[in-house]
N, C-alpha and C positions, 0 to 999 in steps of 0.2 A: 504493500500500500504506500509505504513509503514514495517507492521509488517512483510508482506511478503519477504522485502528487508533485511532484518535483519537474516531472515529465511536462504535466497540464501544464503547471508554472512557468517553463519557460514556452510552450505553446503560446501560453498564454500572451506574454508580456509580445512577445514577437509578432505577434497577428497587429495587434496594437501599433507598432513599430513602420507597420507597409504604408499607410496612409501619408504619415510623416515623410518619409523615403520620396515617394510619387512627388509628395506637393515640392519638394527638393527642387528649383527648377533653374541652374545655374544663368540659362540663355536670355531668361528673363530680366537680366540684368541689363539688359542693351535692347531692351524694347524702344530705341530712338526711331519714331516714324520713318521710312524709306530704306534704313542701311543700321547696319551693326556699327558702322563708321560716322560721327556727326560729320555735317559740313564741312565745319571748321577745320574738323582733324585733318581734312583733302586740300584743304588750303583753299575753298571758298571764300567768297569777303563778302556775296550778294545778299545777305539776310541782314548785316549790318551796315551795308554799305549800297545799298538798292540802286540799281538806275534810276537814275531822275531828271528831266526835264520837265521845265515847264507846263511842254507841252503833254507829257503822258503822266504827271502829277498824282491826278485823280487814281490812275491805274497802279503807281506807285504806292499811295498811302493805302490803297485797298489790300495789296501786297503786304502788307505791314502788320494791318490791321487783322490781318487773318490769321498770321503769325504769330501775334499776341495772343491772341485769342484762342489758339492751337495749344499755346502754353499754358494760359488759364484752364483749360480742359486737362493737359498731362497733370497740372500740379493737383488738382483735386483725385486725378485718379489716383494718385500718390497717397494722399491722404486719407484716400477708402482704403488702399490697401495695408495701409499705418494702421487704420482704427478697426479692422479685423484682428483681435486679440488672440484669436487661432493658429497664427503664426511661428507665434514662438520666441519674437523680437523680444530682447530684454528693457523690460522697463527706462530704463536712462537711454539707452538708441532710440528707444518711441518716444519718447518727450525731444529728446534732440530733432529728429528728422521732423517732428511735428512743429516743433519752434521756426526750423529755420523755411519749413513750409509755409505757416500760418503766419507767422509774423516777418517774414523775410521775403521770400520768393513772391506769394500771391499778391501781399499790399504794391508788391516794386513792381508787379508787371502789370496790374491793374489800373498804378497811377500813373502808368506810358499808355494807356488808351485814350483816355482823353487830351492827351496832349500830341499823338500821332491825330486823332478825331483833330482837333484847330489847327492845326500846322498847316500854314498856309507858303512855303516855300521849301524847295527840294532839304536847306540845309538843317532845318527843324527834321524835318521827317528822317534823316540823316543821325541827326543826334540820338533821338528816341529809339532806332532802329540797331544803334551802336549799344548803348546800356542795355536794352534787348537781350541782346548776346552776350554780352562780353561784362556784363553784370554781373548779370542771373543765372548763366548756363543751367538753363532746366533741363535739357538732354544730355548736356555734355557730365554735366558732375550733379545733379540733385538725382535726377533718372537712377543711373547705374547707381548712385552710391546708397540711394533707399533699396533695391532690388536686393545690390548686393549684400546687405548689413544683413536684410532679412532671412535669403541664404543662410550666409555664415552662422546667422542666430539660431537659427532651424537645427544647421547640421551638427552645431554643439552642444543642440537640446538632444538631438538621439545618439550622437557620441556617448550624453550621460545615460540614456536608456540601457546602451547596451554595457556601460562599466557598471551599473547597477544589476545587471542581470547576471554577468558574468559569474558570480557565488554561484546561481541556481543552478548556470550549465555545469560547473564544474561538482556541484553536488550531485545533480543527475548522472554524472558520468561517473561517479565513486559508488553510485545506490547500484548500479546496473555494473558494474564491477564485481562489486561485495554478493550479487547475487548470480556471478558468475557468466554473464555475458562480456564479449570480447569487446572491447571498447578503443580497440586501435586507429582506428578511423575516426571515432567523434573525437577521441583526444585530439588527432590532426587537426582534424578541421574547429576544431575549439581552439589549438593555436593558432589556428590565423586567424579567427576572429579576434582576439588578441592582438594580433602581428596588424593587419586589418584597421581594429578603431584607432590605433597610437598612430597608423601613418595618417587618418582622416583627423586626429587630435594635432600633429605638425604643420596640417597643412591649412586646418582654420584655428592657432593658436593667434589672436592678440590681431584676427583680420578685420574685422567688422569694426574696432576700433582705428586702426589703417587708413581705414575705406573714408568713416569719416571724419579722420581730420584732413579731408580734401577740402579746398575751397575753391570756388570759379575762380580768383587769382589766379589760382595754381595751373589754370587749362590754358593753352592745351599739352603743358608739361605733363601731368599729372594721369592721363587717358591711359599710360601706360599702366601706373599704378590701379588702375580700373581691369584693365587685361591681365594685371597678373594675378588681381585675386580674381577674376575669373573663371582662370587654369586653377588658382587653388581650390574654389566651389567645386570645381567641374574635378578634379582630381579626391576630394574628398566623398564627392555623390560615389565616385563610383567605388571608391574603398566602402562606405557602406553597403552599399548594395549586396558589395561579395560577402561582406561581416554575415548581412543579413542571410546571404545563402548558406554561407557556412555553419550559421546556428540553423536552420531549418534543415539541413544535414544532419547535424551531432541529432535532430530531435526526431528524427527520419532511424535511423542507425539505432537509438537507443527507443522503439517501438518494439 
């Protein structure tokens, strides 16, 4: 009975575990409308730097105005996905990213609309078009660096699942031992769950803080430090993954 209960147990906790795993979704990070790549990063200047004459003015500031207003839409979807507590995001990232959202980012790209809205000469529209970007970078650095904090915060919330579990498998594995089944294989594969979460614990150690102390100052330097936590999400999703299969083995094996 023992051993059986040990068995459910880490069944158990591991069922639990796949939800989390899934919603993991590293790519997510670089949800910038059109390209994984902003503008900017290709060496564009047209978002802050519009064509403008005179004469196509109107079509100009409407260009503008769309842009902003594309920005006000990303940032609040930011913000929904801030205020979904399901996540995992540790409390102090969620007030940070919601700070520099709500009282940063929205009010600054809100009060360039009515100011692009009267501009009545290419070099106004010009102005407002330049702080735009090169303020606020809402794709470049708010974008990835909410995505990513989230990540990282996810994957070291089931990093802890599975260092809390690890007792049970390795107790499961001593109950079906002691009762005489050969246990050579769940051992294995219980070391590398092991081997497994410490490499996804190196690879999202001290990232999510990283991430955000970027600031738009820092872009388009900084995009890099975006790409390599990344490769570090995207390198840790996949160490858990296999963690996860390796414990649904040990618990496959010790049936």
């Amino acid at each position: 009975m023992k051993r059986t209960t040990s068995s459910r147990t880490v069944a158990g906790v591991l069922a639990g575990m796949v939800a989390g795993l899934i919603a993991v979704s590293p790519n997510a990070a670089f949800a910038a409308p059109g390209s994984t790549t902003p503008a900017s990063v290709s060496g564009s200047s047209q978002p802050s730097n519009p064509l403008c004459t005179p004469t196509i003015f109107t079509q100009a500031q409407q260009r503008v105005e769309t842009a902003l207003s594309g920005r006000v839409t990303q940032l609040n979807a930011l913000l929904s996905v801030l205020n979904d507590t399901s996540n995992h995001l540790t409390s102090a990232d969620r007030q940070m990213l919601q700070n520099d959202i709500s009282n940063v980012e929205l009010p600054g790209i809100e009060g360039l609309q009515p100011q692009v809205q009267q501009a009545t000469t290419c070099a106004q529209l010009r102005v407002a078009a330049h702080s735009m970007v090169f303020t606020y970078r809402v794709y470049m650095v708010m974008t990835p660096q909410t995505h990513l904090a989230i990540v990282a915060d996810r994957e070291v919330y089931i990093e802890g699942l599975f260092v809390n579990l690890e007792p049970a498998i390795a107790s499961a594995i001593q109950n079906a031992q002691t009762h005489g089944k050969d246990v050579t294989a769940a051992e294995a594969a219980y070391n590398d769950v092991q081997s497994q979460v410490t490499a996804a614990q190196n690879a999202t150690s001290g990232l999510a803080a990283q991430v955000l102390a970027q600031t738009p100052q820092g872009a388009p330097g900084n995009w890099q430090v975006f790409l390599a936590a990344r490769t570090s999400v995207s390198n840790a999703h996949n160490d858990l993954h296999t963690a996860y299969t390796d414990a649904m083995q040990v618990k496959a094996d010790l049936t």
